[in-house]
PAMIMAR-885270 format. One line per field, with one value per residue: residue in one letter; x, y, z of N, C-alpha, C in turn. Coordinates in pm, whole numbers. Each point is the difference from the previous one (the first is absolute). Example, Ala and Ser with C-alpha at 12.3 -4.5 7.8 and 13.67 -1.06 7.14 Angstrom:
BEGIN
code = (a  s)
n.u = (1319  -35)
n.v = (-569  105)
n.w = (780  -72)
ca.u = (-89  82)
ca.v = (119  119)
ca.w = (0  6)
c.u = (90  -77)
c.v = (120  109)
c.w = (0  73)
***
This chain:
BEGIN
code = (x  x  x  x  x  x  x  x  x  x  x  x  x  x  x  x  x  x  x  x  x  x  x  x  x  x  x  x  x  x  x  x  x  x  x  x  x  x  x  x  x  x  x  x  x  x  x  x  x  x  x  x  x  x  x  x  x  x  x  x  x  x  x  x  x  x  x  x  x  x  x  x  x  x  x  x  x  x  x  x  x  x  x  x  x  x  x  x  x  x  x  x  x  x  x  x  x  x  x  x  x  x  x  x  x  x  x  x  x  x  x  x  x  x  x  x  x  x  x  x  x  x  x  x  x  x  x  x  x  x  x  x  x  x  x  x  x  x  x  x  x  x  x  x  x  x  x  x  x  x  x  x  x  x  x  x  x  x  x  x  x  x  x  x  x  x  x  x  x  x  x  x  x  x  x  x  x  x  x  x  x  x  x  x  x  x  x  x  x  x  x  x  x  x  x  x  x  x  x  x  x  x  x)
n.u = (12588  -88  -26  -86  -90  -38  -94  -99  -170  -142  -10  49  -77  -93  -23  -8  -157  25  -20  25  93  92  -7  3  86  40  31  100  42  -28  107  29  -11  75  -92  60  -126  -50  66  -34  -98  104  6  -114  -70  90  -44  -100  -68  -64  -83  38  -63  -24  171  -5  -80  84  69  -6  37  107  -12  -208  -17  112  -21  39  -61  -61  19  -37  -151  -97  -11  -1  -41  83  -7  123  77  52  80  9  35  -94  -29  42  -7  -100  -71  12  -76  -59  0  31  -108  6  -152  -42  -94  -85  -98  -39  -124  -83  -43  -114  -29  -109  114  91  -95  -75  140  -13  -104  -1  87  22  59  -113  0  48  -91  -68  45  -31  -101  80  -101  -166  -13  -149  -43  -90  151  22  -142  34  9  38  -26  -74  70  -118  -83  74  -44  -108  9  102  -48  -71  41  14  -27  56  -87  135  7  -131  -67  -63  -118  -6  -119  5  3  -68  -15  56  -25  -121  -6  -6  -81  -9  70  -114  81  -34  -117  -56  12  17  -100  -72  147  -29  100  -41  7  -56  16  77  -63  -179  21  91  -57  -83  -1)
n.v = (10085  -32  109  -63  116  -97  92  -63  84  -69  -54  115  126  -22  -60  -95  0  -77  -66  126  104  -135  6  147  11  -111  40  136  -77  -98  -2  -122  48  49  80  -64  49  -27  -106  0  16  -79  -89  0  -8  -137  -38  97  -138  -2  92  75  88  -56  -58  101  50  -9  54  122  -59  -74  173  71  -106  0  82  86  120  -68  59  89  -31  -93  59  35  -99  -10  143  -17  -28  95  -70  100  -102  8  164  -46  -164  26  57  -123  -37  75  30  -133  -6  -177  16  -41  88  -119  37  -93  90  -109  39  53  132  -124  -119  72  13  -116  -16  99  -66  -118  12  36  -103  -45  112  -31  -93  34  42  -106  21  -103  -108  72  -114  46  -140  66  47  -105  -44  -63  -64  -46  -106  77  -49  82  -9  -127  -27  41  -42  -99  -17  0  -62  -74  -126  -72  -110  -56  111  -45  59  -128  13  -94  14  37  -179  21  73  -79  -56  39  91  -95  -1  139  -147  61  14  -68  62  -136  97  -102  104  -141  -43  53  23  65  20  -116  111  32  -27  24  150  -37  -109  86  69)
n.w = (10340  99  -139  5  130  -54  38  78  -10  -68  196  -36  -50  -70  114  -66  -26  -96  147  65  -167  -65  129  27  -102  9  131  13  -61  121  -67  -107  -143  -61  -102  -92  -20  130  -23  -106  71  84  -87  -116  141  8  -125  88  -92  123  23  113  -56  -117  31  98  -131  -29  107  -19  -101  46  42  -38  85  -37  84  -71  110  -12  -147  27  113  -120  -39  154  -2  -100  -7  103  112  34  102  67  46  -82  17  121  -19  -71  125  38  -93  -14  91  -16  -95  64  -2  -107  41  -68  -24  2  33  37  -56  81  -71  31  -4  -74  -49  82  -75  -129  5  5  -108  150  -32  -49  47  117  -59  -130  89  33  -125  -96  12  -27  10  -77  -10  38  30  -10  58  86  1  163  -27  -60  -66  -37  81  -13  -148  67  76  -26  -128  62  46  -161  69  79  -7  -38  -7  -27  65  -9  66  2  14  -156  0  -85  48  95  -54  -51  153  65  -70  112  77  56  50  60  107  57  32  148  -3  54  4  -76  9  -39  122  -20  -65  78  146  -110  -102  121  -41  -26  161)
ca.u = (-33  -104  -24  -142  -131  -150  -121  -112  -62  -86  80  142  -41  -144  -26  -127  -33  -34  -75  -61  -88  -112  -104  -68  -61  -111  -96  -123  -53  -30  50  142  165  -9  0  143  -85  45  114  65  -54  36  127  10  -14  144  74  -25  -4  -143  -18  -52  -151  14  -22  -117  -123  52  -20  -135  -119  -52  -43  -66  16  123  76  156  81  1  114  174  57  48  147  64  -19  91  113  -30  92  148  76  99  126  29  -9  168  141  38  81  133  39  -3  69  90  48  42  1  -144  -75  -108  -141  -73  -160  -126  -83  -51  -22  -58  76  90  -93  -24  103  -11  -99  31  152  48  171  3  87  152  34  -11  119  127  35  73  -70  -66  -76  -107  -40  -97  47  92  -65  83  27  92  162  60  167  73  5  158  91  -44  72  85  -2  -60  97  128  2  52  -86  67  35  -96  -51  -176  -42  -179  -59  -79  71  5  114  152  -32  64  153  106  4  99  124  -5  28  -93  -23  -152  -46  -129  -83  9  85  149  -64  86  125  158  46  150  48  22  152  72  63  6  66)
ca.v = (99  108  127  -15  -99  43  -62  -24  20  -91  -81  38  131  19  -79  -57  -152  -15  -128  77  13  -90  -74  74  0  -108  -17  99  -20  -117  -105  -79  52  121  -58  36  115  35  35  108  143  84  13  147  111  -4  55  80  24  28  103  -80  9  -92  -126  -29  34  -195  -77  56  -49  -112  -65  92  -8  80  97  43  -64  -155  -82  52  -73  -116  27  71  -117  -85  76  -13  109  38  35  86  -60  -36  73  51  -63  40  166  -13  -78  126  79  -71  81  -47  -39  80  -44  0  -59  -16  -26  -50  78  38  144  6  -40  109  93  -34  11  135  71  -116  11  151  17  -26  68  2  -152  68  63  -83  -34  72  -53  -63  -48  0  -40  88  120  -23  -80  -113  -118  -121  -54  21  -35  154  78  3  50  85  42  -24  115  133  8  -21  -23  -133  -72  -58  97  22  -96  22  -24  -2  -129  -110  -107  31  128  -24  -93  138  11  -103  -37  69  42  39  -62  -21  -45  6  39  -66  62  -48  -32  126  184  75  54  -127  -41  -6  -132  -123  -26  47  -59  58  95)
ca.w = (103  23  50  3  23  -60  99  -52  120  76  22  43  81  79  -8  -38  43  -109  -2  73  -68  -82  121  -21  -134  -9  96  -69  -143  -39  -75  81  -36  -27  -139  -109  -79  189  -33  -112  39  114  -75  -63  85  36  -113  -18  -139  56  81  124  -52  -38  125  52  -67  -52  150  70  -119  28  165  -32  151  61  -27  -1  131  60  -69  -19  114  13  -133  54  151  4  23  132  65  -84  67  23  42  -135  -39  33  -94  -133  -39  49  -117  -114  31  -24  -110  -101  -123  -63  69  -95  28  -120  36  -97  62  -96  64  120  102  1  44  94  60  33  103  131  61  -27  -39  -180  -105  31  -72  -132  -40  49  -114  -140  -113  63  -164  72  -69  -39  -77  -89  -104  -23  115  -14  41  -148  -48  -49  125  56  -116  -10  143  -24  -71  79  92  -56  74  -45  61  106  148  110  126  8  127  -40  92  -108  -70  -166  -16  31  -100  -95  44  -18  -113  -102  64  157  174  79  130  49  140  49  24  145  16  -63  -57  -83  51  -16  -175  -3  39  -62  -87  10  -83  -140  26)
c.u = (-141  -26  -143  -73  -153  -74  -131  -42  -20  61  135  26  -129  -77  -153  -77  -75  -94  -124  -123  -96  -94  -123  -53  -98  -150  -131  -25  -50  27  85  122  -7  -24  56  -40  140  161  64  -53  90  179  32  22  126  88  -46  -79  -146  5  -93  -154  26  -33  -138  -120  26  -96  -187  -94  1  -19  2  -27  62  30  132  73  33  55  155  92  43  146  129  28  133  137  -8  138  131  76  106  146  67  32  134  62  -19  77  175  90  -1  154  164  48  80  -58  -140  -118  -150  -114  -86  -96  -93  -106  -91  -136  -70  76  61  -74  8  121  94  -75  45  158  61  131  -16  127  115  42  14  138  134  84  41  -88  -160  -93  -108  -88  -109  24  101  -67  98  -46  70  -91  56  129  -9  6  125  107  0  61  128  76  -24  159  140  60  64  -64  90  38  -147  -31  -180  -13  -214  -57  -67  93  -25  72  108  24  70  118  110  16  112  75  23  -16  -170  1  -153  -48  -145  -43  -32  102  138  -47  165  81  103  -19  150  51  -59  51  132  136  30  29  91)
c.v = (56  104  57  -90  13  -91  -16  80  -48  -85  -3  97  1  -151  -68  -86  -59  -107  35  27  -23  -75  113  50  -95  17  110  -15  -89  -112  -73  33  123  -57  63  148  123  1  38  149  33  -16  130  130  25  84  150  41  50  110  -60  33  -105  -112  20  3  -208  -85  39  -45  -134  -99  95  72  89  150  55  -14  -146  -71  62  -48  -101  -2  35  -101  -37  112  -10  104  6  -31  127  -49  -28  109  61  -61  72  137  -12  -93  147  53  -22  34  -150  -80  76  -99  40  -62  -92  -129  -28  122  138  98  -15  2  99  124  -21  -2  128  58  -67  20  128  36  -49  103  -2  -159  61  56  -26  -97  62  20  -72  -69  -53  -109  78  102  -50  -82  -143  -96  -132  -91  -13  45  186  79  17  88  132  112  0  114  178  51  -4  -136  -159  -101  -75  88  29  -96  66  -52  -6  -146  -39  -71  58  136  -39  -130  122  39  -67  -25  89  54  93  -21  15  -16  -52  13  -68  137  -15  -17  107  152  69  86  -84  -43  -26  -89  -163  -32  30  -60  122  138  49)
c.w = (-25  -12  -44  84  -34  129  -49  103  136  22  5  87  88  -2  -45  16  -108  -20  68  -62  -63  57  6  -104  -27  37  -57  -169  -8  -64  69  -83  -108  -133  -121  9  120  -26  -96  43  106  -73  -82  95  102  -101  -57  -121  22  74  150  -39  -70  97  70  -31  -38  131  22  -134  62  141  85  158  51  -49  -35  86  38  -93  45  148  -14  -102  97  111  34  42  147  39  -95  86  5  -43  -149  -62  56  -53  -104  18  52  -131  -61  86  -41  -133  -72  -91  -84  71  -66  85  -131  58  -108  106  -59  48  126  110  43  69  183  75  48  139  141  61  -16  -7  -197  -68  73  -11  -104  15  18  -128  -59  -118  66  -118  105  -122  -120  -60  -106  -129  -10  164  20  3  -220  -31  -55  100  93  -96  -36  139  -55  -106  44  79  4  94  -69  55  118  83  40  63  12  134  -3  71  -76  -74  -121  23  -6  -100  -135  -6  -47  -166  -108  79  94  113  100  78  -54  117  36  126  126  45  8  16  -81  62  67  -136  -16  55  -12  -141  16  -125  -114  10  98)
***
């Protein structure tokens, strides 16, 4: 029996464009791919182990062009609409009261920031949880085997009574690895308020 659901953000709640991004990113840095130096800098800054001064003094040393502002746009390209509609199943899943209902986001102070400001229902989502694990605040990220154990533990929780829901293959990969039920939700295709009737098998 199900009595845990853990969700992912992006792409579940607020939708994203990630190809979007890396097409524009490109474009204003000029390059064709991001370099190791670029991604361990936006990994540490997922993991909060960086301060957003930091990250961006990182970005603005090496691509002198750009202003703050114009990094944090481009850092921001990829957050697009929340649907509403998502924000009633859940308050109609809370309301139900049957099961624990967790968040656990890769994500990180800029984003959050822009999302606070852009969606004016953020704190009646925020509150629709039992449990909100914010990659950046926890110093941990997925798709890593502690970040689940770590939930898991937090919660007192049994891995076969949850159920994850995320649109990244290495997350649900993880997942699975320690015996938690999955959805991979396809993004173009699905949305999360037929979470029930494409597992109906499992609830």
């Amino acid at each position: 029996m199900i009595k845990a659901i853990i969700f992912d953000f992006g792409n579940v709640f607020i939708n994203l464009d990630i190809e979007g991004f890396t097409q524009n990113a490109f474009k204003h840095f000029k390059i064709d791919e991001l370099s190791e130096e670029m991604i361990a800098f936006n990994s540490f800054y997922e993991q909060g182990l960086i301060l957003t001064e930091e990250f961006l003094e990182f970005y603005a040393e090496n691509f002198p062009k750009l202003s703050e502002e114009e990094l944090i746009d481009i850092w921001n390209f990829m957050l697009k609409d929340f649907p509403e509609r998502r924000l009633d199943f859940l308050k109609e899943l809370k309301k139900s009261a049957k099961y624990k209902l967790i968040l656990l986001s890769n994500t990180n102070e800029i984003h959050i920031d822009w999302i606070k400001k852009n969606v004016s229902f953020y704190e009646d989502f925020k509150n629709c949880f039992d449990a909100f694990y914010l990659s950046h605040d926890i110093h941990l990220r997925k798709p890593n085997r502690d970040i689940f154990e770590y939930v898991l533990r937090e919660n007192n929780l049994n891995a076969k009574e949850c159920f994850f829901v995320d649109d990244n293959h290495d997350n649900i990969t993880t997942a699975n690895s320690l015996s938690i039920h999955t959805w991979h939700i396809n993004p173009r295709t699905e949305d999360i308020t037929s979470l029930f009737k494409v597992n109906s098998h499992l609830f």
